[in-house]
N, C-alpha and C positions, 0 to 999 in steps of 0.2 A: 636457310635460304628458301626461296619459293620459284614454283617454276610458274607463277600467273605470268610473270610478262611476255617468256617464249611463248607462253600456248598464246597467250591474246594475240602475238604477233602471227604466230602461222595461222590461230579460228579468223582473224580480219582477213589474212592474207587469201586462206582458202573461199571467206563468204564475198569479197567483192571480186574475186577473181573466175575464172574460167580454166575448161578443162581444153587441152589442145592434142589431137591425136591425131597421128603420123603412121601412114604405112613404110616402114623400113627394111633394108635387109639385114641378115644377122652376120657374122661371119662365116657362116658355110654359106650365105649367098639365098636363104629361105627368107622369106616373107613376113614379117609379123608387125603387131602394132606396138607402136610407143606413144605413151602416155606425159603431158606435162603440165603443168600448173601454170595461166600464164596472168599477167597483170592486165590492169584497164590500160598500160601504156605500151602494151604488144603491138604490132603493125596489123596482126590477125584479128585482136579481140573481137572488134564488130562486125566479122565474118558471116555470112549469113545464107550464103553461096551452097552450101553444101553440110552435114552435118559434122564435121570434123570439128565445130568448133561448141561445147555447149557450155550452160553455165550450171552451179553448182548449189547445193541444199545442203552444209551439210548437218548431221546428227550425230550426238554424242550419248553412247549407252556407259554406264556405270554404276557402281558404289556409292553410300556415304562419301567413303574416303579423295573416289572422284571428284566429286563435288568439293570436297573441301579443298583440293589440291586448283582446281580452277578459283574457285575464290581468293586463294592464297591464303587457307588459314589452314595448314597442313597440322595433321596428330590434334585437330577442333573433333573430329566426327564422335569421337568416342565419351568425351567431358562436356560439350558444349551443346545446346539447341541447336537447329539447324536453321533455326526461325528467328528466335529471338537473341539478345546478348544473355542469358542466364547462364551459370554453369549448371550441372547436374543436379546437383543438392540445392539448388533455389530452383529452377525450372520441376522440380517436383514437387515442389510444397506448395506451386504458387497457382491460382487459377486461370482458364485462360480466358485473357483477355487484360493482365495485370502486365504481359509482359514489353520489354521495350524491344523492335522487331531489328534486325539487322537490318542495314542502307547501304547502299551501293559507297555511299562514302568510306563505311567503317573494312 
């Protein structure tokens, strides 16, 4: 299995969404913030009022292996280009510019 399709749903989710922060209390009755993800179709989103409401960048630090796991070609990093379609043993024999390049299709 691959987990491309939960990450693409929470990276969409997280990059057209908004952060939404609340001063609440806790149960002993102290003060702290909460934090929450909210959609283009909150009552808040286009808050502007105050800074509780901001929007969101985000960035992903990783691995090969990361990468492959977002692409959804999971246990590729280690056999496969990261560029092109070659496996190992053709990606080293071949010179560059001979080879055919992965596409958002594949």
């Amino acid at each position: 299995g691959t987990i491309h399709k939960v990450l693409q749903e929470g990276i969409n989710r997280i990059e057209h969404g908004k952060l939404k922060f609340v001063r609440v209390a806790d149960e002993n009755g102290a003060s702290r913030w909460s934090c929450e993800l909210i959609d283009p179709d909150h009552q808040d989103f286009e808050k502007t009022v105050d800074e509780s409401v901001i929007g969101v960048t985000p960035y992903f630090i990783g691995d090969l292996k990361l990468l492959a796991m977002l692409l959804g070609k999971e246990d590729f990093e280690t056999f496969w280009c990261i560029l092109c379609r070659y496996c190992m043993h053709d990606w080293q024999e071949k010179s560059p510019g001979e080879e055919k390049l992965w596409t958002l299709a594949d």
